[in-house]
ZADO-1210 file (C-alpha; in nm, 4 decimals, padded with zeros to 6 digits):
<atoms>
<atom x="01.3771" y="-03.9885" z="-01.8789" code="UNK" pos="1"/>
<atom x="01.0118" y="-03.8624" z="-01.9052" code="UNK" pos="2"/>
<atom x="00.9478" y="-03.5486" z="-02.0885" code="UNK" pos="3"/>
<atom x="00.7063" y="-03.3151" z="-01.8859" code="UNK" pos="4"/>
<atom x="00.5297" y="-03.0165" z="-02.0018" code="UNK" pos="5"/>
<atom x="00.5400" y="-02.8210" z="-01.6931" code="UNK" pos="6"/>
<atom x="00.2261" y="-02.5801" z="-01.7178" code="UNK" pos="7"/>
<atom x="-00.0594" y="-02.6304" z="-01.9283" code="UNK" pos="8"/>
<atom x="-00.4577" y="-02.5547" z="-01.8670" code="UNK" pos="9"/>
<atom x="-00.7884" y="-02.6883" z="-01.9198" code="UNK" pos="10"/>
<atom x="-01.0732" y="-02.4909" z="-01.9363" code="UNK" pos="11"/>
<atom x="-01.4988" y="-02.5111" z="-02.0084" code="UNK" pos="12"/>
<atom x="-01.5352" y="-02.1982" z="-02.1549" code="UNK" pos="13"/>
<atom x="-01.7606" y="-01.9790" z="-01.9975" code="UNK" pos="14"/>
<atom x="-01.7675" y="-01.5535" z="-02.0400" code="UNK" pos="15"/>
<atom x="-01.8149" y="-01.5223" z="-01.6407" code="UNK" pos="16"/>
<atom x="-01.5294" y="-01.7732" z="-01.5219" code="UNK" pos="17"/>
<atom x="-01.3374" y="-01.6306" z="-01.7358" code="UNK" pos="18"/>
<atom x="-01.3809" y="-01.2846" z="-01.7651" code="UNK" pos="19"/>
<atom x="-00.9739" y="-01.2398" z="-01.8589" code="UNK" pos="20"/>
<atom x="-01.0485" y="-01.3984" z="-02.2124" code="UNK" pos="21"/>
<atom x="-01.1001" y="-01.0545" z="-02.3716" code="UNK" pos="22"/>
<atom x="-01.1782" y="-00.9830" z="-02.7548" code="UNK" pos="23"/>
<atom x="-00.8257" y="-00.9959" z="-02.8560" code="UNK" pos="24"/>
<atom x="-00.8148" y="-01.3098" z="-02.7232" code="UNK" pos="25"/>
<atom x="-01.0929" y="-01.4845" z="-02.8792" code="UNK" pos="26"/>
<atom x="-00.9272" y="-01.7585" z="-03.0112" code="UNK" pos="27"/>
<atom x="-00.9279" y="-01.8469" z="-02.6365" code="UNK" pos="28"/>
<atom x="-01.3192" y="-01.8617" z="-02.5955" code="UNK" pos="29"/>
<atom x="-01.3917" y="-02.2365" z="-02.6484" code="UNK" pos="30"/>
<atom x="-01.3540" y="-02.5397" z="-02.4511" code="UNK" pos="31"/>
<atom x="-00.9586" y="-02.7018" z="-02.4306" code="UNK" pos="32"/>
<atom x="-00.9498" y="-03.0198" z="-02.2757" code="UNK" pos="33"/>
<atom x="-00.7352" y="-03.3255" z="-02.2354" code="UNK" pos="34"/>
<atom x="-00.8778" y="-03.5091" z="-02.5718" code="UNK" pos="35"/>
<atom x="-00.7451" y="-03.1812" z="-02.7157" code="UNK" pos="36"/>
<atom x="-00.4014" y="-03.1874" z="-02.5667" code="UNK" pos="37"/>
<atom x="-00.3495" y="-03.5255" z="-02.6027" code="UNK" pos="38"/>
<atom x="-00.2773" y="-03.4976" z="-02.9777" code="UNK" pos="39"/>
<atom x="-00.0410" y="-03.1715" z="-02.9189" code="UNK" pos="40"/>
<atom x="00.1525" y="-03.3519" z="-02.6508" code="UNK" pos="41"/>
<atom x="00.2077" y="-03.6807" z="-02.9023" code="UNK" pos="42"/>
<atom x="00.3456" y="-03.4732" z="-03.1809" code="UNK" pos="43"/>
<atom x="00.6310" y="-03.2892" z="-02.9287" code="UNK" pos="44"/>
<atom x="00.7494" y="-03.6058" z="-02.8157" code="UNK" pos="45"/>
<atom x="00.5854" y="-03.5147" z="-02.4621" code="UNK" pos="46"/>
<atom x="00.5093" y="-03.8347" z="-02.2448" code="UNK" pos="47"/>
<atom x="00.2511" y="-03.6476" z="-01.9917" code="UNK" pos="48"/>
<atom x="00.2158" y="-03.2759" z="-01.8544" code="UNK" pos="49"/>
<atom x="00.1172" y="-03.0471" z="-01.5407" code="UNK" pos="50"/>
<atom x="-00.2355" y="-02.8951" z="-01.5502" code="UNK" pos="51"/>
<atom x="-00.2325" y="-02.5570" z="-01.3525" code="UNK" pos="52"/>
<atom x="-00.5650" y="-02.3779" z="-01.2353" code="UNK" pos="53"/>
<atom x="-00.6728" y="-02.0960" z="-01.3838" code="UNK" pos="54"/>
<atom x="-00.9759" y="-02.0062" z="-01.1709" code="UNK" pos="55"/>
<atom x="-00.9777" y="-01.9613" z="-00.8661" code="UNK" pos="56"/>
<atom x="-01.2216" y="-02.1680" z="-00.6590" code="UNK" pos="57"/>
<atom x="-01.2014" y="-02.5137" z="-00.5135" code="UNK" pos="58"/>
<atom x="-01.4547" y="-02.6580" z="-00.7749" code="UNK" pos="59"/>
<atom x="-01.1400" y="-02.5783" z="-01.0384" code="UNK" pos="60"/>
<atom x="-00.9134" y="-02.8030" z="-00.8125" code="UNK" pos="61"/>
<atom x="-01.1560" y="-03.0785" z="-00.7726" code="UNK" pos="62"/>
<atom x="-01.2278" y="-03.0598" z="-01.1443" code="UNK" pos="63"/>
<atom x="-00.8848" y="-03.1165" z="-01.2787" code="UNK" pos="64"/>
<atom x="-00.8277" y="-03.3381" z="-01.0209" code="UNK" pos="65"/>
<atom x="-01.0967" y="-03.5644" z="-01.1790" code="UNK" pos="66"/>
<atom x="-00.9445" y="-03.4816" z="-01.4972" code="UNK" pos="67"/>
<atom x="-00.6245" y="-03.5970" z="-01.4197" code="UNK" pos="68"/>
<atom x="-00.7638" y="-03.9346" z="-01.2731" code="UNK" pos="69"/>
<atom x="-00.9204" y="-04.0066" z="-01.5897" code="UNK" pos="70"/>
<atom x="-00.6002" y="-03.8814" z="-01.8104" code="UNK" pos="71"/>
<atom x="-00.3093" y="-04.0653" z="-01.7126" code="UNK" pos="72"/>
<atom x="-00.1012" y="-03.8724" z="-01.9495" code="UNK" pos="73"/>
<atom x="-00.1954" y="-03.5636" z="-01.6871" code="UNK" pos="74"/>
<atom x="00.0579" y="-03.6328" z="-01.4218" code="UNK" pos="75"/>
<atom x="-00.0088" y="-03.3972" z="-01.1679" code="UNK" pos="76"/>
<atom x="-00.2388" y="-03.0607" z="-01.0511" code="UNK" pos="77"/>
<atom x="-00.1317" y="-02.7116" z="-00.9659" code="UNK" pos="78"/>
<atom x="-00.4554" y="-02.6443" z="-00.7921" code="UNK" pos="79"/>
<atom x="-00.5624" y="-02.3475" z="-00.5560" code="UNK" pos="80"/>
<atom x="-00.7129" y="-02.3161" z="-00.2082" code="UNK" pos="81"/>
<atom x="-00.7749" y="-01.9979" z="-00.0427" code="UNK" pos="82"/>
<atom x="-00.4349" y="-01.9620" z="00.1255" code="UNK" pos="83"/>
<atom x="-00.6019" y="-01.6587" z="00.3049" code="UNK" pos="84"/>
<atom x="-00.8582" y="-01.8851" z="00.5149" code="UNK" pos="85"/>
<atom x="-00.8361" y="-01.9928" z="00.8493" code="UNK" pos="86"/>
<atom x="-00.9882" y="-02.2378" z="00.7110" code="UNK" pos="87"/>
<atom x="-00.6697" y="-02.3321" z="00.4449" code="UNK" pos="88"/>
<atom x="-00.5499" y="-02.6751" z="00.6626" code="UNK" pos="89"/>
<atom x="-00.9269" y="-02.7668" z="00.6056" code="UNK" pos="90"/>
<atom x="-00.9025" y="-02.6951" z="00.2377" code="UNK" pos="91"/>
<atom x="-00.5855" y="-02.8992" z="00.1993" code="UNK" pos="92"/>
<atom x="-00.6714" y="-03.1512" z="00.4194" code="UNK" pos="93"/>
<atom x="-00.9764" y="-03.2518" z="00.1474" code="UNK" pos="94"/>
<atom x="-00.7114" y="-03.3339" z="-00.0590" code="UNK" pos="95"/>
<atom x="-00.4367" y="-03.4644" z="00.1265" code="UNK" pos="96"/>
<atom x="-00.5043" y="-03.8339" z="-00.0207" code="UNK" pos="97"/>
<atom x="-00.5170" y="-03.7363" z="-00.3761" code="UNK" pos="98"/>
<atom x="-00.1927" y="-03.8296" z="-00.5955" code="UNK" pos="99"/>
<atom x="-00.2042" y="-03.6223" z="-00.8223" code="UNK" pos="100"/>
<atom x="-00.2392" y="-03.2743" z="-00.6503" code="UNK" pos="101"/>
<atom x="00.1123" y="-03.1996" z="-00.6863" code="UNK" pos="102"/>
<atom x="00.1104" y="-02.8330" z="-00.6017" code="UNK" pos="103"/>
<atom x="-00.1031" y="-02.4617" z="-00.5288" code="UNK" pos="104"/>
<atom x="-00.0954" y="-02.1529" z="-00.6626" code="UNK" pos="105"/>
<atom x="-00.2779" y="-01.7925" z="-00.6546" code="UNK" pos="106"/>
<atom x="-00.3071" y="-01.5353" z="-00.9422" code="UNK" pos="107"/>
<atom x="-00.1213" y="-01.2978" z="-00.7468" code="UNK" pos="108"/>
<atom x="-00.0232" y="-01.0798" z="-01.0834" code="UNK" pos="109"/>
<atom x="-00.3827" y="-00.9801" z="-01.0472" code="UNK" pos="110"/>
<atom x="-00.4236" y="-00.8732" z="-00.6766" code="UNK" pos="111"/>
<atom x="-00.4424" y="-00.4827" z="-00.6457" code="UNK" pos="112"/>
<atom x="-00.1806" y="-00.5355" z="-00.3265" code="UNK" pos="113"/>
<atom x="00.2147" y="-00.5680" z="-00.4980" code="UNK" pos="114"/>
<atom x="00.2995" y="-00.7133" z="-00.1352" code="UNK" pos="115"/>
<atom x="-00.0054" y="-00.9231" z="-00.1252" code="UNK" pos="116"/>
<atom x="00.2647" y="-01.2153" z="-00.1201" code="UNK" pos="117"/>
<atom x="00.3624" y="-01.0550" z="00.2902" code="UNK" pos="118"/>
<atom x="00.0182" y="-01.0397" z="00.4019" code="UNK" pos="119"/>
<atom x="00.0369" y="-01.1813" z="00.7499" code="UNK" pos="120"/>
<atom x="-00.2578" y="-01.4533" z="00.6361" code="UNK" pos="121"/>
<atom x="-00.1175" y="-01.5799" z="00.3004" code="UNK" pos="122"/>
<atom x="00.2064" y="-01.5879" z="00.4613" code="UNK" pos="123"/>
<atom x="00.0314" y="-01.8437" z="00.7352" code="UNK" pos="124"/>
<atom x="-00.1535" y="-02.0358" z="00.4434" code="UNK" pos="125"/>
<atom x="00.2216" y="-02.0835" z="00.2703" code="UNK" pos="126"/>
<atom x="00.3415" y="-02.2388" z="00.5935" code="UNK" pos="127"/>
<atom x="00.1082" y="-02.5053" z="00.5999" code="UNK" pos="128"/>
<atom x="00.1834" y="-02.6427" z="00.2362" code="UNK" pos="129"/>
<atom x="00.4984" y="-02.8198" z="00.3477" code="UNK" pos="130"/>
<atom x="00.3030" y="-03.0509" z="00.5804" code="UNK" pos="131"/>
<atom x="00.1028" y="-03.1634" z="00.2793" code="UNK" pos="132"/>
<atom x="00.4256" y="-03.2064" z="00.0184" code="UNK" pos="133"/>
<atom x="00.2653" y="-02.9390" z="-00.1769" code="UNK" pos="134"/>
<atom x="00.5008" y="-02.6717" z="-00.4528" code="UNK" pos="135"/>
<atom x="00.3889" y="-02.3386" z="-00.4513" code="UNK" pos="136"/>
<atom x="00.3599" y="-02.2090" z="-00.7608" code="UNK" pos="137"/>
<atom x="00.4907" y="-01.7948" z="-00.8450" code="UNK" pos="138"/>
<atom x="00.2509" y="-01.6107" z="-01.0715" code="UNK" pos="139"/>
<atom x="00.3831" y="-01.2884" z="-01.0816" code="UNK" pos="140"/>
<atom x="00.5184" y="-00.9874" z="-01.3164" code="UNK" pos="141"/>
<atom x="00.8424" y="-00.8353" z="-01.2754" code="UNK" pos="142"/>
<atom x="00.7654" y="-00.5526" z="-01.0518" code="UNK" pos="143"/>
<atom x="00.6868" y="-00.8668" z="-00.8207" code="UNK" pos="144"/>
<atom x="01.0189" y="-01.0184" z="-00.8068" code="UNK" pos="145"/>
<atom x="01.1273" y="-00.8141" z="-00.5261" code="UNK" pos="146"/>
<atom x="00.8775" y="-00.9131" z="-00.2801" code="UNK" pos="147"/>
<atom x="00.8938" y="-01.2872" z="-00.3993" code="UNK" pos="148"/>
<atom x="01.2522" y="-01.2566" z="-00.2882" code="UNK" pos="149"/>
<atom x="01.0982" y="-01.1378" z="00.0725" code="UNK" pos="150"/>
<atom x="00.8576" y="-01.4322" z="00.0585" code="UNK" pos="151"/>
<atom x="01.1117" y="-01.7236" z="-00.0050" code="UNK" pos="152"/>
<atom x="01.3547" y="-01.6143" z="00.2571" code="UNK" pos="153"/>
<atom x="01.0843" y="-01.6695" z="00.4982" code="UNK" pos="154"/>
<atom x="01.0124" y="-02.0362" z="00.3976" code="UNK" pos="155"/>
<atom x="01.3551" y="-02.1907" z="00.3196" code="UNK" pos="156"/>
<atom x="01.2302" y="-02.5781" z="00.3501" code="UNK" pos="157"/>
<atom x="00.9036" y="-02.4514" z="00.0983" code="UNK" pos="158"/>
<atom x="00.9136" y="-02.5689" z="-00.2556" code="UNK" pos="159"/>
<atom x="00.8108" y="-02.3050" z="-00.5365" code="UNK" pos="160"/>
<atom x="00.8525" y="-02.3033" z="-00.9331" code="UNK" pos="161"/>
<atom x="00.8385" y="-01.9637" z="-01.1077" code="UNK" pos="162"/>
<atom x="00.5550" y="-01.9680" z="-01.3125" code="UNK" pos="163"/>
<atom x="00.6661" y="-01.7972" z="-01.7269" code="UNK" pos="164"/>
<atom x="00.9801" y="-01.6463" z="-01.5827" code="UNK" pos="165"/>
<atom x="00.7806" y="-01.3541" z="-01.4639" code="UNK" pos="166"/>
<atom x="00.6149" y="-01.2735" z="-01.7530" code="UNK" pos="167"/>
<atom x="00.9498" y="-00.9762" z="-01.9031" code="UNK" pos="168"/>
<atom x="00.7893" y="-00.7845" z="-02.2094" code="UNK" pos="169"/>
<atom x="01.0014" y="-00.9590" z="-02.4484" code="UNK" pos="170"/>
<atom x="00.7609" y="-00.7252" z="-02.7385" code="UNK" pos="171"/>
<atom x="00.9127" y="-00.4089" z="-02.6165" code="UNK" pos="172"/>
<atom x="01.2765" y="-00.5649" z="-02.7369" code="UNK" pos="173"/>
<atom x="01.5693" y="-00.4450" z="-02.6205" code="UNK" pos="174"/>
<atom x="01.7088" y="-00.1448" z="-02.8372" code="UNK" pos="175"/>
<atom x="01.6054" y="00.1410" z="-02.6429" code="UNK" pos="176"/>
<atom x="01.7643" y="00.2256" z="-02.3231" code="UNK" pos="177"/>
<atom x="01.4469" y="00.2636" z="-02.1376" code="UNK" pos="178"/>
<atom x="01.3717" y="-00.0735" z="-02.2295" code="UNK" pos="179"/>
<atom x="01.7272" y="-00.2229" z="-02.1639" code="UNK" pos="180"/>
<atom x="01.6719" y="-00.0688" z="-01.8688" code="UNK" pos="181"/>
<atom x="01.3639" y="-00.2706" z="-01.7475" code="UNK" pos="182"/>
<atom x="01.5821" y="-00.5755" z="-01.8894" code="UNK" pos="183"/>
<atom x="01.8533" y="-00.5282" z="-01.6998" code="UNK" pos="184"/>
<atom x="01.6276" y="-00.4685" z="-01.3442" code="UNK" pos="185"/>
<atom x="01.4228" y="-00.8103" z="-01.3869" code="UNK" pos="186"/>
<atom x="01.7686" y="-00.9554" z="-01.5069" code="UNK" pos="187"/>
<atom x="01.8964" y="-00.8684" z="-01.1532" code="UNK" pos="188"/>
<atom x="01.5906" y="-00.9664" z="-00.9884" code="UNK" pos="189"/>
<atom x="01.5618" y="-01.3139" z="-01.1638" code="UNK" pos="190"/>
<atom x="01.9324" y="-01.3323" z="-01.0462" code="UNK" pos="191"/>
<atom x="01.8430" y="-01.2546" z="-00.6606" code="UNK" pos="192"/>
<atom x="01.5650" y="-01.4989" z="-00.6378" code="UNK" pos="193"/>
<atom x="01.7751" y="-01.7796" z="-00.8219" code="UNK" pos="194"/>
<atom x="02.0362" y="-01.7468" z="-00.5458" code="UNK" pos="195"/>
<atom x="01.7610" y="-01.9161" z="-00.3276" code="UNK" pos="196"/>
<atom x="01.8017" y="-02.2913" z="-00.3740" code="UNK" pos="197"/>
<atom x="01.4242" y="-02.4170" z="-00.3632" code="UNK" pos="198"/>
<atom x="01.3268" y="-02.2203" z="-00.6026" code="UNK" pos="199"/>
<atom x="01.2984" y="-02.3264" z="-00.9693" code="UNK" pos="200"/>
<atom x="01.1497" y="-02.1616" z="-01.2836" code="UNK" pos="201"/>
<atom x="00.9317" y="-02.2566" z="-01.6120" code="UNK" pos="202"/>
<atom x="01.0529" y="-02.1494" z="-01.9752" code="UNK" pos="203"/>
<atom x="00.7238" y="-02.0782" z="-02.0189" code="UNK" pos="204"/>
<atom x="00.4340" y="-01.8326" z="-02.1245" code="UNK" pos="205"/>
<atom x="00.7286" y="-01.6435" z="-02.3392" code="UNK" pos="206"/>
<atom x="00.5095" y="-01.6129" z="-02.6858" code="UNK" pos="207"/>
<atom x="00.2030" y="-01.4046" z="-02.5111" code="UNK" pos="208"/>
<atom x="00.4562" y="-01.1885" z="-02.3688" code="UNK" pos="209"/>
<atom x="00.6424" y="-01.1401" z="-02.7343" code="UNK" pos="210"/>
<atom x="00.4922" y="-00.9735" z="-03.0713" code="UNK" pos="211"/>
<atom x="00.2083" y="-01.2284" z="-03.1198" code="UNK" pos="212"/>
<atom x="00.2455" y="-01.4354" z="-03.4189" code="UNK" pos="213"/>
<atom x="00.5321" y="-01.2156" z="-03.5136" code="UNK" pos="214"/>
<atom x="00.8372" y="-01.3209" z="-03.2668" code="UNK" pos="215"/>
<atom x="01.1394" y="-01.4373" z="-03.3817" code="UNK" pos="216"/>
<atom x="01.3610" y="-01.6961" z="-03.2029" code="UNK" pos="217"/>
<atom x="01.5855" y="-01.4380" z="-03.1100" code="UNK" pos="218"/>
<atom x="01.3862" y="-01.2294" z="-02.9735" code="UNK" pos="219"/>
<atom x="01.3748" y="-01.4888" z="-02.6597" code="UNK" pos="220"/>
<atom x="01.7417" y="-01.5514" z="-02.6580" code="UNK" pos="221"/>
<atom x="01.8561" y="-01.2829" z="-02.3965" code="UNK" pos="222"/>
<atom x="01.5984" y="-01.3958" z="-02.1692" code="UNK" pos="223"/>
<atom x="01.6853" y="-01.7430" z="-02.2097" code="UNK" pos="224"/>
<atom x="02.0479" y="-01.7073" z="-02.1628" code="UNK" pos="225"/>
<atom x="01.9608" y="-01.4580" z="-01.8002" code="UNK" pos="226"/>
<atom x="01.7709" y="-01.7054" z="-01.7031" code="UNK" pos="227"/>
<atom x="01.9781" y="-02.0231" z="-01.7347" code="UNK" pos="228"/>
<atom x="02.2743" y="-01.8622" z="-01.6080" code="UNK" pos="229"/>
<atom x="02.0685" y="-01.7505" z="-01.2850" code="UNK" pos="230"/>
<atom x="01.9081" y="-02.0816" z="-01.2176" code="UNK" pos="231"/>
<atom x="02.1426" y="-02.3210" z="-01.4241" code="UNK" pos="232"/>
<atom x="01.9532" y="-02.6462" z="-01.6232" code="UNK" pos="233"/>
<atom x="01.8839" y="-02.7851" z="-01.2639" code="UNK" pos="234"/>
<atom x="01.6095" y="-02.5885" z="-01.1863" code="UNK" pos="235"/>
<atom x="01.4528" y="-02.5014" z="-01.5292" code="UNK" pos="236"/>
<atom x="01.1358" y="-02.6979" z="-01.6904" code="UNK" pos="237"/>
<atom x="00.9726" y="-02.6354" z="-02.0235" code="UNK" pos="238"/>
<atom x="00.6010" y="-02.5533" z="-02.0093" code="UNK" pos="239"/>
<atom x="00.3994" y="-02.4490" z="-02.3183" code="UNK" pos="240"/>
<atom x="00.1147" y="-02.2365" z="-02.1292" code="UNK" pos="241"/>
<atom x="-00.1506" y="-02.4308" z="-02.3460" code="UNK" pos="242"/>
<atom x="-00.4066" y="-02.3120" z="-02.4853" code="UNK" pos="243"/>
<atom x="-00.3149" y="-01.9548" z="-02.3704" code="UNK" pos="244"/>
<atom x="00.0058" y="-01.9481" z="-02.6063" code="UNK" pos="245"/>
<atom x="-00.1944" y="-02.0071" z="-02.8979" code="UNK" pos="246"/>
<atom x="-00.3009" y="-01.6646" z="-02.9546" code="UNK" pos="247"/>
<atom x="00.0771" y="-01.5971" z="-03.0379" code="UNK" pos="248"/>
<atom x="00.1983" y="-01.9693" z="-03.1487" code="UNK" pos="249"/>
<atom x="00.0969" y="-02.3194" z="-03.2263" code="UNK" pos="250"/>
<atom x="00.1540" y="-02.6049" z="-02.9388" code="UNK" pos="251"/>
<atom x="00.4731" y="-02.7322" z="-03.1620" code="UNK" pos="252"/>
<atom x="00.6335" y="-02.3598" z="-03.2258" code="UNK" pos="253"/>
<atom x="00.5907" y="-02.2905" z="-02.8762" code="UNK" pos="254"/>
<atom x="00.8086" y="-02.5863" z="-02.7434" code="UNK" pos="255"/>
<atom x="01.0389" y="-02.5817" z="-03.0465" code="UNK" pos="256"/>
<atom x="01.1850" y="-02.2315" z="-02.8824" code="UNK" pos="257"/>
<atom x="01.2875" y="-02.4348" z="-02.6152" code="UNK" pos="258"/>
<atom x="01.4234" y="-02.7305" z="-02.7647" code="UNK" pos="259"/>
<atom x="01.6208" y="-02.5335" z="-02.9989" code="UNK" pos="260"/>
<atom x="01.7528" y="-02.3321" z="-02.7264" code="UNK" pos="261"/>
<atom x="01.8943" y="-02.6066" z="-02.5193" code="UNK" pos="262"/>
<atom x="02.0613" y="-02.8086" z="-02.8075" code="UNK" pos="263"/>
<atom x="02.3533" y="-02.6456" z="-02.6987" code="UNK" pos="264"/>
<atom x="02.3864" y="-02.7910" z="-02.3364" code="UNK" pos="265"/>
<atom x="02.4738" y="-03.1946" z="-02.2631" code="UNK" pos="266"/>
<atom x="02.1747" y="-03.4947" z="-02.3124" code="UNK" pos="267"/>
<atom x="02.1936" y="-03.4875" z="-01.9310" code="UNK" pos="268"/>
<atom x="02.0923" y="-03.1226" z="-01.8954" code="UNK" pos="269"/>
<atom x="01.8594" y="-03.1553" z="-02.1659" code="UNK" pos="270"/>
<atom x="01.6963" y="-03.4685" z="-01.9798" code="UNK" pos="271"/>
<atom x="01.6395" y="-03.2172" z="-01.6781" code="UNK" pos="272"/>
<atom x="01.4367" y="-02.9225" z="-01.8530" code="UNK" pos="273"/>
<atom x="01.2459" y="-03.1297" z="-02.0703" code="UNK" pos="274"/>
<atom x="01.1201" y="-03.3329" z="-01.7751" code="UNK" pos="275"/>
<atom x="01.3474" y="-03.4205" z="-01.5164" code="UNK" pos="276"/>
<atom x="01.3484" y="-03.1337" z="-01.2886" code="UNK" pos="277"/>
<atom x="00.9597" y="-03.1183" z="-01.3089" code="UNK" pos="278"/>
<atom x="00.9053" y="-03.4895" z="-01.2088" code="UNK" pos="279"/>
<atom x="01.1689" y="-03.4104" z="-00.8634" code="UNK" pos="280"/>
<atom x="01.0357" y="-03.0729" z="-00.8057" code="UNK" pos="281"/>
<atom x="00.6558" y="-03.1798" z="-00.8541" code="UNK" pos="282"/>
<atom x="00.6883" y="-03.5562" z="-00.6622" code="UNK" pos="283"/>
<atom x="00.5854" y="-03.7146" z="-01.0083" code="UNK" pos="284"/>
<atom x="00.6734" y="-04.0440" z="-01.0846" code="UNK" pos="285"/>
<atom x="00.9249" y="-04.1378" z="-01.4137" code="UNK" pos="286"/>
</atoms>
């Protein structure tokens, strides 16, 4: 079975494109490309892995889509297009002959709008991806789950993967009520958008949300466990969140919390979140 990391990014550094790279993230402000994951991808027993945008523009799709045409190891792109346009069928219709665009998604997390997902015009752009075999791809925070609930009722026959199980503040920990609290609500919330079958969701982007450099295994455990009883090992994939997850953990730590987690489920379930579910979900071939 081929081992997948799920969600990984490249990047040519630049202060403008990426304006989210702040000081205490500075680690971050250099070039990470494939001859650099390459390397990182060998060492965790990986065989390939999923490059996801992280600007928005169609330049960034075209560009990893070049990148992933010269990288075999790079088996698909989660690209964007402005789902928004009247235009969109246009967008997606440039790259309805590419292989390896595998999926789309939109930083929603950063739109001012929490119900930006039931805006009458994304909603339209959504309902064209199934014509083009194309995942959607969830970028949200908690207080999102809610309306992504609204969203995937609408579009029952429409693919989408969770992007870093939506991004819990795992640093807070869990001692204080308050924070049990907010546990216990995205608990509930993970549980309600599980329930919807085409949905699945990446063990991902966990370290940037913990104490950086400073987590524990444990400290992703009750996270872990919510989440694989919500979605079960059918509908989970690792992803590392490369390069971003190395201003809290190396490439290796970051997929070891995973791997140690699931040593307690069967080689078969294993097989699924360490690459399985990615290859069905994403149309990429073993």
């Amino acid at each position: 079975m081929i081992k997948l990391d799920a969600h990984q990014h490249f990047w040519s550094y630049s202060p403008v494109e990426y304006e989210w790279i702040d000081a205490s993230m500075a680690a971050l402000q250099r070039d990470f490309l494939p001859h650099d994951l390459k390397p990182l991808l060998d060492q965790s027993g990986m065989d390939g892995s999923i490059a996801v945008q992280a600007r928005q523009s169609l330049d960034e799709t075209r560009w990893l889509l070049e990148l992933a045409a010269q990288n075999n190891f790079v088996k698909g792109v989660v690209g964007w297009v402005d789902l928004c346009s009247p235009h969109v069928e246009e967008q997606l219709g440039e790259f309805a002959d590419n292989e390896w665009l595998v999926g789309v998604r939109h930083v929603v997390q950063g739109e001012p709008d929490d119900r930006f997902m039931l805006r009458p015009e994304f909603q339209r752009g959504i309902a064209r991806l199934a014509k083009f075999g194309l995942t959607y791809d969830l970028l949200l925070f908690p207080r999102h789950l809610p309306v992504a609930v609204e969203l995937v009722r609408e579009f029952p026959e429409q693919r989408f993967v969770l992007d870093h199980i939506a991004k819990p503040a795992i640093a807070d920990g869990l001692a204080e009520p308050q924070r049990r609290s907010r546990f216990e609500s995205w608990s509930r919330d993970m549980r309600e958008l599980a329930k919807f079958a085409n949905v699945s969701c990446k063990l991902s982007g966990m370290v940037t949300e913990a104490r950086w450099g400073k987590w524990t295994q444990e400290d992703f455990l009750p996270y872990l466990d919510a989440v694989l009883e919500a979605f079960g090992p059918s509908r989970l994939m690792i992803g590392s969140d490369w390069p971003v997850c190395t201003v809290s953990a190396h490439y290796a730590q970051t997929m070891e919390i995973v791997f140690r987690f699931i040593e307690k489920l069967n080689a078969a379930e294993q097989d699924e979140i360490l690459g399985g579910n990615c290859a069905r979900v994403y149309g990429v071939a073993n």
